[in-house]
C-alpha positions in Angstrom: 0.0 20.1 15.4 0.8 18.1 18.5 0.4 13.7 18.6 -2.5 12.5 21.4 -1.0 10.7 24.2 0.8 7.4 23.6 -1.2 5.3 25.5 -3.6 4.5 28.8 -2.7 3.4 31.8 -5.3 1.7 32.6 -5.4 -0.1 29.2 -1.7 -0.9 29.1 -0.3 -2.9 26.1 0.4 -6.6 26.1 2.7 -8.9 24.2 -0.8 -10.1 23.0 -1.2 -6.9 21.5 0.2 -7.9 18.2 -2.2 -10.8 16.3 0.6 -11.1 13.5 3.9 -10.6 12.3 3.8 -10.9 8.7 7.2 -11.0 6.9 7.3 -10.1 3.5 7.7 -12.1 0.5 10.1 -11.2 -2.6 8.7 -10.6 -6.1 10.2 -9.3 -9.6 7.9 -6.2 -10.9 9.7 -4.3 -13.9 13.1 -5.6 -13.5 13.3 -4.1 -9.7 12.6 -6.5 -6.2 9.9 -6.2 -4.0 9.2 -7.7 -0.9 5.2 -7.9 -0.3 3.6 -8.3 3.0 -0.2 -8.3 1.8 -1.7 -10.7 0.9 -0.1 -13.0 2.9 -1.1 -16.8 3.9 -2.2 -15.8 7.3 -4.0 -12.7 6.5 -5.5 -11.2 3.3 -6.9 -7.4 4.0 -5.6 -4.9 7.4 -9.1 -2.8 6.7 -9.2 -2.3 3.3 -5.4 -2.8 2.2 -5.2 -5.8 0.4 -1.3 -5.5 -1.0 1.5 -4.2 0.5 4.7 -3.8 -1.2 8.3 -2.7 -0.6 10.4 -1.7 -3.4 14.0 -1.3 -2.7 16.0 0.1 -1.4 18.1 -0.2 -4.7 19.9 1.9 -7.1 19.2 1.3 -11.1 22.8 1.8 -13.0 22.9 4.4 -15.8 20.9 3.2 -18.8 18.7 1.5 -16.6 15.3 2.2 -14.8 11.7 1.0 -13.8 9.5 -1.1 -16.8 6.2 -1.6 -15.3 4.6 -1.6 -18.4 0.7 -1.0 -19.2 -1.6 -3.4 -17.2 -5.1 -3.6 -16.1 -6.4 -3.0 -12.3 -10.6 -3.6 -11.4 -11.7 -2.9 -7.5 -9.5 -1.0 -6.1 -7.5 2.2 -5.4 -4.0 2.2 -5.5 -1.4 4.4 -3.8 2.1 4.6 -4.7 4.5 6.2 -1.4 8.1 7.3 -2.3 11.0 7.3 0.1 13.5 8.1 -2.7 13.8 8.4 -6.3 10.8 9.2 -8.7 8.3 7.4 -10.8 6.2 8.1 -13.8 2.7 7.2 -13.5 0.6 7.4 -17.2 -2.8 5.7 -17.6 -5.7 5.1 -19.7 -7.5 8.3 -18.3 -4.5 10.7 -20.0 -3.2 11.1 -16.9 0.7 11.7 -16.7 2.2 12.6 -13.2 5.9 12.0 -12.0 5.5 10.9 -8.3 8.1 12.2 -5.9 9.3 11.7 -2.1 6.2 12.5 0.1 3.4 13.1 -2.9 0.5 10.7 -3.0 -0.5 9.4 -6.3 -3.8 7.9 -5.4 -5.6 6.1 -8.7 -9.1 4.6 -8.4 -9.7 1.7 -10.7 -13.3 1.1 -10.6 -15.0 -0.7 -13.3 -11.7 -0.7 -14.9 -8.0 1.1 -16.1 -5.1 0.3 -17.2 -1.4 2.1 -16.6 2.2 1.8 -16.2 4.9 2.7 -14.1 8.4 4.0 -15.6 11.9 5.3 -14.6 11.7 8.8 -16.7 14.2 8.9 -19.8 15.8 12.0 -18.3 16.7 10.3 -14.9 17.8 7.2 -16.9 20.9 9.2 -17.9 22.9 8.6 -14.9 22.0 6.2 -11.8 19.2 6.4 -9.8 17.7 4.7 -6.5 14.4 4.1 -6.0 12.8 3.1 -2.4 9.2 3.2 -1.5 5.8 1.5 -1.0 3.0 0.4 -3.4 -0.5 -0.6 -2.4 -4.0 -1.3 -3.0 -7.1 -0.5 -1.1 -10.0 -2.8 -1.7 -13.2 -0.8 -2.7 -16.3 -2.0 -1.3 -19.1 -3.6 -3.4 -21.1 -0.5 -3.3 -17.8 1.5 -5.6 -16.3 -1.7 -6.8 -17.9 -0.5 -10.7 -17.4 3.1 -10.2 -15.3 5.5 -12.7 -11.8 5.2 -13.1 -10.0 8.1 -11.6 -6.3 10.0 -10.8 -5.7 12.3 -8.2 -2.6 13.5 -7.1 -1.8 14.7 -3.9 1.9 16.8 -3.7 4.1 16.5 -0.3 2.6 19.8 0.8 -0.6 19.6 1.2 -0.5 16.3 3.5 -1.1 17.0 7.5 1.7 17.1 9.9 2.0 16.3 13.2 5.1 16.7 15.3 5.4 15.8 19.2 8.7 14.4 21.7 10.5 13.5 19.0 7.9 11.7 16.8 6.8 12.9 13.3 4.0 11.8 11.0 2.4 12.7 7.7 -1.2 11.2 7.6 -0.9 9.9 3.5 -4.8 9.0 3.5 -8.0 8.7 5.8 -8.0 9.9 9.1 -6.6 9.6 12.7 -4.4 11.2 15.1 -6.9 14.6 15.2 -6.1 14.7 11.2 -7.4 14.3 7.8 -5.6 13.7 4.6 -7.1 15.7 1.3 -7.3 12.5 -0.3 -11.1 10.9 -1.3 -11.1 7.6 0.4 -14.1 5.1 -0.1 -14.4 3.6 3.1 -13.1 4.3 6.7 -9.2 4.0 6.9 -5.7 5.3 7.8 -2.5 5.5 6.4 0.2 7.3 7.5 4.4 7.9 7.3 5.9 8.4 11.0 9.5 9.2 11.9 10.6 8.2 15.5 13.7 9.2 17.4 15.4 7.3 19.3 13.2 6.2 22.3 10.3 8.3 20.6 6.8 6.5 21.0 3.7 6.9 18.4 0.6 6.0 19.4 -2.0 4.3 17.2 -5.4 5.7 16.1 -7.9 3.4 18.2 -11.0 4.8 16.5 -10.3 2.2 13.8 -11.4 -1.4 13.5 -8.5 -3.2 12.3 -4.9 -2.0 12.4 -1.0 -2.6 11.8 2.6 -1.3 11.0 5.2 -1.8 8.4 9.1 -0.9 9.9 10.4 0.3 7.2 13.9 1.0 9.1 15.0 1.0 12.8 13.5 -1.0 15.2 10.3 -0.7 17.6 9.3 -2.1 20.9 5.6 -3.1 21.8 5.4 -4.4 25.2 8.7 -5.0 25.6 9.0 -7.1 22.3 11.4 -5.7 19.5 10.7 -5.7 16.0 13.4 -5.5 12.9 12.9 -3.6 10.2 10.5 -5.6 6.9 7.8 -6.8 8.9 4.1 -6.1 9.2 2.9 -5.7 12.7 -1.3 -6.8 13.1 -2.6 -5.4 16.6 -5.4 -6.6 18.4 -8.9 -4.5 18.1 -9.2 -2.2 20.8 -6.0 -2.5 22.6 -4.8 1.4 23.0 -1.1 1.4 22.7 2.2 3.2 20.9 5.2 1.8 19.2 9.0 2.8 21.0 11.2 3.2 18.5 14.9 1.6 19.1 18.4 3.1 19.9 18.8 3.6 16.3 15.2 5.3 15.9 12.7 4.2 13.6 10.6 4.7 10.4 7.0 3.1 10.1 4.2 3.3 7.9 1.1 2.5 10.2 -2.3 1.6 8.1 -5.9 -0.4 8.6 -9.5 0.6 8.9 -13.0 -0.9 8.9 -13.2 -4.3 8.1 -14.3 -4.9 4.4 -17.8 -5.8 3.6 -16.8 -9.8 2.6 -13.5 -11.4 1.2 -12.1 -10.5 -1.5 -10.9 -12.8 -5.1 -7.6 -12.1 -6.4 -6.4 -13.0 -9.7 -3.1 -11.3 -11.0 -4.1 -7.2 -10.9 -7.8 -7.7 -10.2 -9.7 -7.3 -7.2 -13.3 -8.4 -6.9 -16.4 -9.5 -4.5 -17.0 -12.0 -7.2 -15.1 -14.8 -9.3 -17.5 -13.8 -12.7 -16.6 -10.0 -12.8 -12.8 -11.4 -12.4 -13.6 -13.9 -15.4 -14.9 -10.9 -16.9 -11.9 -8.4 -16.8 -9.5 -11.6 -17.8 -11.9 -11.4 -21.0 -11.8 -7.4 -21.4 -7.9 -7.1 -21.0 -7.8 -9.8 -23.7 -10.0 -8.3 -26.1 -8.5 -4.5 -25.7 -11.1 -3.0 -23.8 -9.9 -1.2 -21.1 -8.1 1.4 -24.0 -4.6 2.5 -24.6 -2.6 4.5 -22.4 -1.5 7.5 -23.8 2.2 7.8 -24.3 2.9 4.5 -23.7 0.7 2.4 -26.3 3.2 -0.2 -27.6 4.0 -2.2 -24.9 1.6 -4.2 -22.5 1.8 -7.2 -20.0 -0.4 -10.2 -21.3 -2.7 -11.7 -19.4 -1.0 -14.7 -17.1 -2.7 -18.0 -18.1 -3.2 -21.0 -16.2 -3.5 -19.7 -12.8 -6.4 -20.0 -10.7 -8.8 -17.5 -9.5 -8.5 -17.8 -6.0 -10.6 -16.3 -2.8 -9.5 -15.7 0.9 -12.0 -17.2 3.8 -12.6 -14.3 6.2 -8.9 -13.8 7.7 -7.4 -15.3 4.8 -6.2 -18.3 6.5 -4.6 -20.7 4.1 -5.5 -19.5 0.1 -5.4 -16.0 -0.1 -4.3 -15.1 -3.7 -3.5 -16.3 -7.1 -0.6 -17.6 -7.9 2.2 -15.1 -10.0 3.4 -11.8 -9.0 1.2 -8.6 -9.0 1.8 -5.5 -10.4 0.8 -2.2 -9.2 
């Protein structure tokens, strides 16, 4: 299928075009750095997405692997996006599912669920690298207490869409003429797009709010460049497309419709209100969001001491808890 046009002429980009350019923090999650772009100070949600995180690229040496072990996650959806290597997923619904380059694993939180994240024994045998993104999608208030739930999405049976040199695999939501297999709870988009050298990729502009992550390369808006690790925020309504660089370029563009009210963040929960956060502190205490299967003897306590904390509107100033996050 081929791209729609890169852009209007009688809507031309402007360096103005770009609110933001969020550069990524680094964490520690299971003995492997990430650099995470959402939250951030200046902004807390692009549509729905909430976190943003870049793991790698790394190699683990032989022995050694990924120990994200069991934790809890309320109000929201999160997607983990591989580049390279493999992860595997288990949580409290039974659910076990390596994740491999291009597959969507795409788990729904709800009311409540806990899981973890590991390097599989097998691949542990020799060295292994691991590259890729992992994020969360704030559900709105309406699905905020809905069931837990897995799906997962192979490489496969993601749409493509191929045009002048410029390649992208829509990962969730719609745009571009497409839509992704995956259930979504609110309007969004979220998609992986290869560029050529000098290849331009438009942006869906049937969507509220809207950036991109260079994950390698660079791109030019306007006539600006942009290095690889940062988070591009674009103006509402502006029609335009990225250029990639000499070198070409790798993005992952996402946003949507503005959530339905901030959002308060402590540690892995998400929530439209600081008593149902209070709440899940007191049910990951007391054991109630069950065991995950296979992985039952391990689990991340509950960070004390750190404050509940709640963006205002854009986020601008206090947008999370202190700590790092785990997906």
């Amino acid at each position: 299928m081929s791209l729609p046009p890169t852009g209007d002429p009688a809507r031309p980009a402007s360096p103005d075009s770009v609110e933001l350019v969020l550069l990524p923090r680094a964490h520690d999650v299971g003995g492997f750095e990430v650099r995470r772009a959402l939250p951030a100070r200046e902004r807390q949600m692009v549509g729905p997405f909430i976190f943003f995180d870049q793991m790698g690229p790394g190699e683990f040496l032989a022995g050694r692997g990924l120990d994200v072990r069991p934790h809890p996650h309320i109000g929201l959806s999160t997607v983990t996006y591989l580049f390279e290597g493999e992860i595997l997923h288990r949580d409290s619904l039974g659910s076990q599912q390596p994740i491999r380059p291009g597959d969507v694993n795409w788990m729904t939180a709800g009311r409540g669920i806990a899981h973890s994240e590991r390097t599989d024994p097998a691949l542990r045998a020799h060295g292994n690298r691991l590259f890729g993104i992992q994020s969360w999608v704030a559900l709105p208030q309406a699905a905020e207490e809905a069931p837990p739930a897995f799906v997962h999405h192979p490489a496969a049976t993601l749409p493509l869409a191929e045009d002048g040199g410029a390649r992208l695999r829509l990962i969730a939501g719609t745009g571009w003429g497409l839509a992704a297999p995956v259930a979504v709870s609110s309007p969004l988009f979220y998609a992986d797009a290869v560029l050529s050298p000098g290849a331009a990729m438009p942006l869906p502009d049937e969507h509220e709010e809207r950036a991109a992550y260079v994950v390698d390369g660079e791109v030019d808006v306007a006539g600006d460049r942009f290095a690889p690790g940062r988070m591009l925020v674009f103006r509402a309504g502006d029609r335009l497309a990225l250029r990639a660089g000499p070198q070409g370029a790798r993005l992952l563009l996402l946003g949507g419709a503005a959530m339905d009210g901030p959002r308060y963040l402590f540690w892995n929960f998400v929530a439209s209100s600081r008593e149902r956060i209070e709440q899940a502190k007191a049910d990951w205490r007391s054991e109630q969001f069950g065991k995950v299967p296979g992985d039952e003897t391990e689990f991340i306590p509950l960070p004390e001491g750190r404050e509940t904390m709640q963006a205002e509107g854009r986020a601008e100033g206090q947008a999370v808890s202190q700590g790092s996050a785990t997906s």
